[in-house]
Every structure is written in C-alpha cells, then in structure tokens.
C-alpha positions as CSV (number, residue, x, y, z in Angstrom):
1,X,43.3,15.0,-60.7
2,X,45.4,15.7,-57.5
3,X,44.3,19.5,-57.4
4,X,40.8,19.0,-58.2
5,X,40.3,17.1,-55.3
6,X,42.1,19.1,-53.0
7,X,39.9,21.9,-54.1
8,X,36.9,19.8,-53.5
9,X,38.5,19.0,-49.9
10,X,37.4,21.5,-48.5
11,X,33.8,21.8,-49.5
12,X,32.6,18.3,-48.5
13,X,35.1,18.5,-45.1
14,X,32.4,18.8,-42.3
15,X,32.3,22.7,-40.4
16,X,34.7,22.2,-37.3
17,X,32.8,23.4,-34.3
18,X,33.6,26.6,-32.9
19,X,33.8,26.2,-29.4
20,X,35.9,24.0,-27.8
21,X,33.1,23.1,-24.9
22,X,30.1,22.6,-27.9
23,X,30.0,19.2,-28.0
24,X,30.2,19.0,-24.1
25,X,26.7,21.0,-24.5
26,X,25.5,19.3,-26.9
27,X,25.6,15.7,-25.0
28,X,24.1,16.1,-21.2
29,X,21.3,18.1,-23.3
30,X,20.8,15.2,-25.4
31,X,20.8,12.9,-22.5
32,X,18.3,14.4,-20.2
33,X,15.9,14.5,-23.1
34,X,16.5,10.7,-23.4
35,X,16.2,10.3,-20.0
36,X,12.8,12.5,-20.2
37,X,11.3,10.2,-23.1
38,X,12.3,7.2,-21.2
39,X,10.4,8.2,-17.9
40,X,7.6,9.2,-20.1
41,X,7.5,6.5,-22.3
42,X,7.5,4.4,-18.9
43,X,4.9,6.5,-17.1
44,X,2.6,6.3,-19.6
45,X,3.3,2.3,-20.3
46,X,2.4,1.7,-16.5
47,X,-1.2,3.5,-16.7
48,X,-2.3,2.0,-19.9
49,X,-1.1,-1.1,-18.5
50,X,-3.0,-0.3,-15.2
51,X,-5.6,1.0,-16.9
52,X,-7.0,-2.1,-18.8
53,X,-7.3,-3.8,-15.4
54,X,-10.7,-3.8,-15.0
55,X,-11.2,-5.6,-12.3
56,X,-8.4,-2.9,-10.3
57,X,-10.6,-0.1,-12.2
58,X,-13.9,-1.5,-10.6
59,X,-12.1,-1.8,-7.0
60,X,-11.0,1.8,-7.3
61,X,-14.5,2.9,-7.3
62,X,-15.9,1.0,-4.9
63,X,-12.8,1.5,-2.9
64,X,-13.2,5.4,-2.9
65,X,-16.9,5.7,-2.3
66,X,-16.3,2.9,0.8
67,X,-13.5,5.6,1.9
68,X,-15.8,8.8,1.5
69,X,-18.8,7.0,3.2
70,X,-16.5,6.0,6.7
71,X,-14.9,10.0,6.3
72,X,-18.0,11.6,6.2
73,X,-20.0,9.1,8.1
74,X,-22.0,11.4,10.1
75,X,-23.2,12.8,7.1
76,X,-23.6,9.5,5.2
77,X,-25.4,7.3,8.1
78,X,-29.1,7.8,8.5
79,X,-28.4,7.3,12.5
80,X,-26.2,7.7,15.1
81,X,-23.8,4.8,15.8
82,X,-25.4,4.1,19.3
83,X,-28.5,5.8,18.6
84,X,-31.2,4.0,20.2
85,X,-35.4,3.1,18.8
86,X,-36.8,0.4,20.9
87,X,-39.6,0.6,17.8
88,X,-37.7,-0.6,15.3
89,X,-36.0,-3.7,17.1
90,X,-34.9,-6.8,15.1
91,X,-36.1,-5.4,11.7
92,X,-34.7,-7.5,8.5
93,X,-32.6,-5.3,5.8
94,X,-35.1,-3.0,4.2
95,X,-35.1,0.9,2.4
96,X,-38.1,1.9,5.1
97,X,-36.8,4.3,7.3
98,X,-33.8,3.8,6.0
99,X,-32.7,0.2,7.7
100,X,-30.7,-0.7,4.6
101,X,-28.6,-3.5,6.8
102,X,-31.5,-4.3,9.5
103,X,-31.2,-2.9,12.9
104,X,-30.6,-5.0,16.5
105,X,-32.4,-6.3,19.3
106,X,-31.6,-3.0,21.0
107,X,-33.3,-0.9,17.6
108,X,-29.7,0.4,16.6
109,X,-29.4,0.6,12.9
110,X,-27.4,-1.5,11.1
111,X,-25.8,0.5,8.2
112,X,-25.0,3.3,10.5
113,X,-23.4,1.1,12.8
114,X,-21.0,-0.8,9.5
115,X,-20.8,2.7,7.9
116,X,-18.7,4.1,11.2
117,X,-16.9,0.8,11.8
118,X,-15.6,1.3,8.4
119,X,-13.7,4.1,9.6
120,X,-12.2,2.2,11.8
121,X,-11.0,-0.8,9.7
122,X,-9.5,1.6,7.1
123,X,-7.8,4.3,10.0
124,X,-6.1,1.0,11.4
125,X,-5.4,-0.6,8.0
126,X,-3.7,3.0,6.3
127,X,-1.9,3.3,9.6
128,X,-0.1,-0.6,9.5
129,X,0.8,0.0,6.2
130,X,2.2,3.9,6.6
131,X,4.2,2.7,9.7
132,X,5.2,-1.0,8.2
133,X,6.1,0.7,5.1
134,X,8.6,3.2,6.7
135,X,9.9,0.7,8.6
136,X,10.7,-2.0,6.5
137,X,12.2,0.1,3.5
138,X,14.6,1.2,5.8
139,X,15.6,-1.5,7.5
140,X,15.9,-3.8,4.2
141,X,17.7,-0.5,2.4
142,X,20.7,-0.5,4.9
143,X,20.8,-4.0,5.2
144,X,20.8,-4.9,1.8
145,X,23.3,-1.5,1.0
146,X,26.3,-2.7,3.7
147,X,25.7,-6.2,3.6
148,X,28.4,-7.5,5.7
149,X,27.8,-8.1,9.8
150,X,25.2,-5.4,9.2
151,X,23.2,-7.3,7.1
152,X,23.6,-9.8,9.1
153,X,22.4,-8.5,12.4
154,X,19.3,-6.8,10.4
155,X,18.3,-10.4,8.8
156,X,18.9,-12.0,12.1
157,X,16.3,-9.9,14.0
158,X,14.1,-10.0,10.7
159,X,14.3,-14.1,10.8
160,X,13.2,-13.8,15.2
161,X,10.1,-11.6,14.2
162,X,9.0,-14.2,11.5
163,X,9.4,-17.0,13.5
164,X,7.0,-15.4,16.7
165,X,3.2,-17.0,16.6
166,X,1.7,-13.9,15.0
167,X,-1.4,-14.0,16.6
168,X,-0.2,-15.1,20.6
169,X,2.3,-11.7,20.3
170,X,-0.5,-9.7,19.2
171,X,-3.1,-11.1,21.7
172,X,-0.4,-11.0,24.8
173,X,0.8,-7.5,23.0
174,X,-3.1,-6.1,22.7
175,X,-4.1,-7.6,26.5
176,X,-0.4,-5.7,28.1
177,X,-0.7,-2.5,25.5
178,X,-4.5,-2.3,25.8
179,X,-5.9,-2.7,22.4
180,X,-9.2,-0.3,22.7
181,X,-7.5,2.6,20.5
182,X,-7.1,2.0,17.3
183,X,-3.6,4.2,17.2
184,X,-2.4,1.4,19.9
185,X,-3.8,-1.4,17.1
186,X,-1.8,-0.3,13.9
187,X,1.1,0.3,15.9
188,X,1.2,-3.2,17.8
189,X,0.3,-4.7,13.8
190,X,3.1,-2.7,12.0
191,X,5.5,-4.0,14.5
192,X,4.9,-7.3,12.9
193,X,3.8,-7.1,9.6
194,X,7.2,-5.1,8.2
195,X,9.6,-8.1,7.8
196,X,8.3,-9.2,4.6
197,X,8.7,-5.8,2.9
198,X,12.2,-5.7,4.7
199,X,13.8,-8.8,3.0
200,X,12.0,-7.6,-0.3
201,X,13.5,-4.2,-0.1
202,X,17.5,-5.8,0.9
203,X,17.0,-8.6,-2.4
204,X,16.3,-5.4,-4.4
205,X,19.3,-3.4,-2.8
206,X,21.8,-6.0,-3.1
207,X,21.3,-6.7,-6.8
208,X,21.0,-2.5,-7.6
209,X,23.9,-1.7,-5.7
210,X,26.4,-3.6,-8.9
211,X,24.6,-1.4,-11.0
212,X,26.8,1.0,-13.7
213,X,25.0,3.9,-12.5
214,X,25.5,3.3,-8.7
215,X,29.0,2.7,-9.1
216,X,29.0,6.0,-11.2
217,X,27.5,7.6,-8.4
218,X,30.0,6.4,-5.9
219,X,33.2,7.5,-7.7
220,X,31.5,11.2,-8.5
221,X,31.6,11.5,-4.7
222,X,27.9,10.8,-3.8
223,X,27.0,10.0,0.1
224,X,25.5,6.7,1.1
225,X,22.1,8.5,2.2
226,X,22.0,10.3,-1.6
227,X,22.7,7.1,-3.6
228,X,20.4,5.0,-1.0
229,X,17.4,7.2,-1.5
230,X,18.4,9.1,-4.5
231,X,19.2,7.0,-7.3
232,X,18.3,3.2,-5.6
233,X,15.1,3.8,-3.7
234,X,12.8,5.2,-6.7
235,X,13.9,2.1,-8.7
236,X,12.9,-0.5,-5.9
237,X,9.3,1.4,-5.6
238,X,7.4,-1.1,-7.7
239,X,7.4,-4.0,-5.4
240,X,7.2,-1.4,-2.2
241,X,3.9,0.2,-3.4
242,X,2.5,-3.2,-4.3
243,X,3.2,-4.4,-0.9
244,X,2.1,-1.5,1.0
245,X,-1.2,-2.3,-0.7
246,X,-1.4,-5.9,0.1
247,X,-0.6,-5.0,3.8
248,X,-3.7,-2.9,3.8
249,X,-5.9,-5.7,3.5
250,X,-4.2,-8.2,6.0
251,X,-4.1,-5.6,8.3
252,X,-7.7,-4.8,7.9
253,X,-8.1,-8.5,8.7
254,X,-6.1,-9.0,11.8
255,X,-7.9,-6.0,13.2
256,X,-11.4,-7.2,12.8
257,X,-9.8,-10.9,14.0
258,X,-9.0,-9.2,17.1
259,X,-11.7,-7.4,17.6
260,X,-13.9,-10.7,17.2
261,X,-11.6,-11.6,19.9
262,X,-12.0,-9.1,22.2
263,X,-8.3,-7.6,22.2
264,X,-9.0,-5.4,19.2
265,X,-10.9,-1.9,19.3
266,X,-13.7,-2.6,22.2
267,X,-17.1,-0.9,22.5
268,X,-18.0,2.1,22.2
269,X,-15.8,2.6,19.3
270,X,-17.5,0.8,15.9
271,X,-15.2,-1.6,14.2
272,X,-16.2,-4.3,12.1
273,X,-15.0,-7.3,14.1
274,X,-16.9,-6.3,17.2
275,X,-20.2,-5.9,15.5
276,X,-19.5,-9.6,13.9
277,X,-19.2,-10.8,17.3
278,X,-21.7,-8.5,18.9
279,X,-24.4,-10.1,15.9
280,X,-22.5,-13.7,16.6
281,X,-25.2,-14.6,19.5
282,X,-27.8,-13.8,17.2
283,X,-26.9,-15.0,14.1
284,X,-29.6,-18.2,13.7
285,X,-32.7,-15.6,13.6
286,X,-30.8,-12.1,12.8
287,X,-28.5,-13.7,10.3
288,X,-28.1,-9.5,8.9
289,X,-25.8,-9.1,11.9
290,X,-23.7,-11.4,10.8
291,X,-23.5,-11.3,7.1
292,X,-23.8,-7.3,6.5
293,X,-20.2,-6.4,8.1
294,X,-18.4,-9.2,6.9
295,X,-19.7,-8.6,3.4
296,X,-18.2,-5.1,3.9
297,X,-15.3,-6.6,5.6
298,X,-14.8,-8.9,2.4
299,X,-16.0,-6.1,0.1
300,X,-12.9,-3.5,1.1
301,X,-10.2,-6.5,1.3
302,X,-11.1,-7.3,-2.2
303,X,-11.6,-4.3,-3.5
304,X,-7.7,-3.7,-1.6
305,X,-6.5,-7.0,-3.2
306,X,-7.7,-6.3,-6.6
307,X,-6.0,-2.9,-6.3
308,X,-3.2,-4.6,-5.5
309,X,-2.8,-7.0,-8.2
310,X,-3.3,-4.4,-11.2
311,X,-0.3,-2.3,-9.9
312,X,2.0,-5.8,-9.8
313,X,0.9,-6.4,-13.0
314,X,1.6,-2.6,-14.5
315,X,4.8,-2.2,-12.5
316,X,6.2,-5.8,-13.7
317,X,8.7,-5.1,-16.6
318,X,8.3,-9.1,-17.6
319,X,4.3,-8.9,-18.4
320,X,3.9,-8.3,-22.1
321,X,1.4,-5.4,-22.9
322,X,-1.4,-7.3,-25.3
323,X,-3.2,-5.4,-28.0
C-alpha cells in the first residue's frame, strides 16, 4: 500500500514552475487587470448612474444649445447688439421680423441683445470656476497633506475670507479694480468663491492620506507632489467636479447682481444684469425687458444646477443604483 501511493505521488503532485520569477509575473499581471475591471466597472457605473438623471440629461441640452447660441452669436442673433430701428420701438415679443424677446424704446431687439449678454454671463461664470477651482484644490491639497502649523496658517486665511461681507468686497473690489471687463469680474469673484472648495479638498486629504495605498506610496520612495496629485488628487475629484459646477451658477449670479448694480460689466458690453436694469425703468408697460433676460438668467443657473446635482448623485458611492 506504501509503494502504490508513492508511485501515485508523483502524478497528482502539482508541476513546480520553472522559473524562479513566474509567479512574480504572473501577480502585477493579474493585478492591473483587476485594477482595469475595477475602473471600468466604475466608469461605466457613474454614466448609467448619470445617465437616468433626466432632469441632468434635459439641462445638458439646453445647456449646450444656450452655450453654442452666446459662441456663435453673430451668427445666431437676427441683429446687432446695438443695432438701432426707430421703426420698431417698444414692440411686445413676437416671430415678425424676428422680435422673438420684443425690442426697446430705442428699437434695439431684444433676443439679440440676451443672445450676446449670454456670452458674457457664461465667459465670466467658466472663468470663476476655472480660476476658483485651481485655486482652492491647491490650497486645501497642501493644507490637508502637512497638516501641522501649515494647515493651520492655510485654514486661518481660509476662515478671514469667509468671514468678509461678500458683496461690500466685491462692490469696494469692482469700484477700485474697475469692473467693466469681464476678465477683471471672474478674477475679483474667484478670489472669493474658492474657500469652500478649499476646506472640501483638505477634509478629503486628511482622511486619504491614512490610506494603505498612500502609505505604500510613501515607503516606495514617492515625492509629496507625486503622491499629492498622483494617487490622492484623482480620488478626491468627485466632490471637486461637482463643485466647480455649482460655482458656475453662483458666479453667473453675482455677476448679473453686480451688473444690476452698476459695478459689474457696464455698457457697451451686453451682460444680463445690465439689460435687467437697463429694462428696470420700464418694466410697468415693457414688462419683456424685464422678464426675457432673467428667464435666461434663471434658465442657464438651472440648467447649471441640475447638471450639478446628477454628477453628485453618480459620483456618490452611498446612492444605491435602482433597477
């Protein structure tokens, strides 16, 4: 009985590899193809996800022809922005000659006039949130990376910008700067608006940087910058995209509230907020003054919002995917 199973040893024994490295092979291959599911299988999660958002699906359409309308404006408006027909003065909203949103007492069309301020709203809003964006990431990465008195001194100047009356700084800041150029605008708005996406950004450092994988990183010899940007950055991008799209709309807002104002974009260049308060005087008889840009202006904030909320919703690992 002894012999026959040594004899049968061998033929159930499993083939010893050949190469000493094999298995090393064998195992980073089998990782990265995990890995490459995973982001996948994650990827494709996040669109269905964003996907059966209608109301984010709507707002991308209306959101894209409102951004191809203001780009190509000369070719979209029927008229010029100033362009002057003393015939056609004071004429309600109406598809003859092309009126769609009325025209003024002065015979300047309407549509044209929202169609060109749109490009203005949405050059000021992409800016705040390109600029607030850049700045805030970084500022809440190192903070929230070193902690220590570097934290500190970042949260410190973090907590004096939140506590500053928003609108007196940008009213004082828009009468010293000059607020007619709607570069000067998204930069005097970013400087304000990045806090909030700072102290996000340094809550989603601190609790990353105990990560396995980042202290991995650190003993293979990995620089700061790399394991900042390389391997703690992409994970913190869901709450840093959602943001930058929330900051969109708010800064589309404050624009057209400083333009009602005065201290925002000034004539001749459109934006919204000055053709609310250029209709304002009017408003009892011409009520289309009034009511046509700030249904855009409400139109693109929505539209923003709504865009918004479907990307929290497909980047939140918590929300359960319903069949």
């Amino acid at each position: 009985m002894t012999d026959d199973l040594r004899a049968r040893a061998p033929e159930t024994a499993a083939p010893a590899p050949r190469g000493g490295d094999a298995p090393s092979a064998v195992l980073p291959a089998e990782e990265a193809g995990h890995a490459e599911i995973l982001a996948r299988s994650q990827w494709q999660l996040f669109r269905r996800k964003f996907l059966r958002h209608k109301a984010a699906m709507v707002s991308i359409v209306v959101l894209t022809a409102i951004v191809l309308a203001a780009i190509f404006a000369e070719q979209v408006a029927p008229y010029g922005f100033n362009e002057i027909n003393v015939l056609d003065r004071g004429i309600r909203p109406t598809v003859e000659n092309q009126h769609f949103f009325g025209t003024d007492r002065l015979g300047r069309d309407y549509f044209s006039r929202v169609v060109f301020g749109m490009r203005t709203s949405l050059l000021v809003g992409g800016l705040v949130a390109l600029l607030s964006t850049a700045v805030g990431t970084v500022i809440g990465a190192i903070a929230g990376f070193y902690r220590g008195w570097v934290d500190a001194i970042l949260m410190r100047m973090t907590d004096l910008v939140l506590i500053l009356p928003g609108l007196a700084v940008l009213l004082v800041a828009a009468a010293l700067l000059g607020g007619g150029d709607p570069i000067k605008v998204g930069f005097i708005l970013a400087g304000l608006i990045w806090v909030q996406l700072a102290r996000i950004v340094r809550g989603t450092f601190l609790s990353l940087r105990e990560k396995e994988y980042i202290e991995a990183a650190r003993a293979s010899g990995a620089g700061d910058l790399r394991i900042m940007f390389r391997h703690m950055l992409p994970n913190s991008m869901g709450p840093i995209i959602v943001n930058a799209t929330l900051v969109v709309a708010t800064a589309i807002l404050i624009e057209a509230t400083l333009s009602f104002l005065g201290f925002g974009v000034q004539p001749p260049r459109p934006a919204l907020g000055a053709l609310i308060n250029d209709g304002r005087s009017a408003m009892t008889t011409d009520w289309w003054l009034v009511v046509m840009p700030g249904l855009t202006l409400v139109a693109i904030c929505l539209c923003v919002n709504f865009i918004g909320d479907g990307l929290r919703d497909a980047l939140d690992p918590t929300q359960q995917e319903t069949v």
